[in-house]
C-alpha positions in Angstrom: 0.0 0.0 0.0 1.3 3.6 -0.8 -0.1 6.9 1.2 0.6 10.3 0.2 1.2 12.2 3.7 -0.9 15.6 3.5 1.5 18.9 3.1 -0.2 19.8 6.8 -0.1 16.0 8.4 2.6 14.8 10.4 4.9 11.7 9.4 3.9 10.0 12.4 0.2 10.3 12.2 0.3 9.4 8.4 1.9 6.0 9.6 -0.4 5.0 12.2 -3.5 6.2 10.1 -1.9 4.0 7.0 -1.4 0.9 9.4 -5.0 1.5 10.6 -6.6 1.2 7.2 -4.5 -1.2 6.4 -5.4 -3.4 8.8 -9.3 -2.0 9.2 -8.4 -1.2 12.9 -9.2 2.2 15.1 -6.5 3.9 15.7 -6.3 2.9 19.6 -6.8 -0.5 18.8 -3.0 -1.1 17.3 -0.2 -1.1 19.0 1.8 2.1 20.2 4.0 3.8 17.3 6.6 5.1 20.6 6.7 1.3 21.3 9.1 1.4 17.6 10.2 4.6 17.0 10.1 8.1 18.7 7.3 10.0 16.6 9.0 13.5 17.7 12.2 12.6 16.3 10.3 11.0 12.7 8.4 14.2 13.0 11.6 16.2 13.1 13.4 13.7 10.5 11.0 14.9 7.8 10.2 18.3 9.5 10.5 21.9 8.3 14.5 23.3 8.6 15.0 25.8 11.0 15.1 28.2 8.7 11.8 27.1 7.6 12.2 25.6 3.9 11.6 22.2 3.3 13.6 19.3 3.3 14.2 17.1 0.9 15.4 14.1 0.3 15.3 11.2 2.9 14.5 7.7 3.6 13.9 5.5 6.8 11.8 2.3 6.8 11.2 0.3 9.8 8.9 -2.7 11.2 5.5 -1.2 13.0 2.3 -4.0 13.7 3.9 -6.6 10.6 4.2 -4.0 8.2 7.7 -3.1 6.9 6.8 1.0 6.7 9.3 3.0 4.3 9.0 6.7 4.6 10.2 8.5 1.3 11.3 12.5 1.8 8.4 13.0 4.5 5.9 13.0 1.6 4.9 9.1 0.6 5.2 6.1 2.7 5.2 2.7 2.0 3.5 -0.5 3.3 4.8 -3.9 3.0 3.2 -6.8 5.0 6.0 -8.7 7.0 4.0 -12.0 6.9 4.5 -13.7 4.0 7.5 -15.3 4.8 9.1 -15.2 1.4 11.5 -12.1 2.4 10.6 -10.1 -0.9 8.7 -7.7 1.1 11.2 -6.1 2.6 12.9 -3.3 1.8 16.6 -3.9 1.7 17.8 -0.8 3.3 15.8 -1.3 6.1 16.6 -0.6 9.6 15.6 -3.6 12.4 13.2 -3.4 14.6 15.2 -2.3 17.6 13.0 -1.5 21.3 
């Protein structure tokens, strides 16, 4: 699954809302994104500079409720199911799941 993340909508939210519809869950019903990765600092990786033009560029993918997620220059992301198995799912730069 791909999702466009809205020029107003933060990285963070855009994942959990993807995984959500992804797996026809509320929101509060899947597990905790903090439990994976600090949504401040994925916030901030794809944030405004200080100087406030945008950045560009950018990748980081990592493993959230059996989805490899891939986040592309803070404006696509990238859904892969981790379950089938088969390894050609994920993403090859991908970072492990690390708690």
């Amino acid at each position: 699954m791909e999702y466009e993340i809205g020029s107003d909508e933060r990285v963070s939210t855009a994942v959990v809302r993807a995984v959500s519809a992804v797996e026809g869950l509320e929101r509060a019903a899947i597990r905790p994104l903090e439990d994976v990765v600090d949504p401040a600092a994925l916030d901030r990786l794809f944030g405004r500079q200080k100087d406030g033009t945008c950045r560009t560029g950018g990748r980081v993918s990592f493993v959230y409720s059996q989805h490899w997620v891939t986040v592309e220059s803070g404006e696509y992301l990238q859904l892969r199911s981790v379950r089938s198995g088969l390894g050609e799912d994920r993403p090859e730069t991908a970072a492990p799941d690390v708690r």
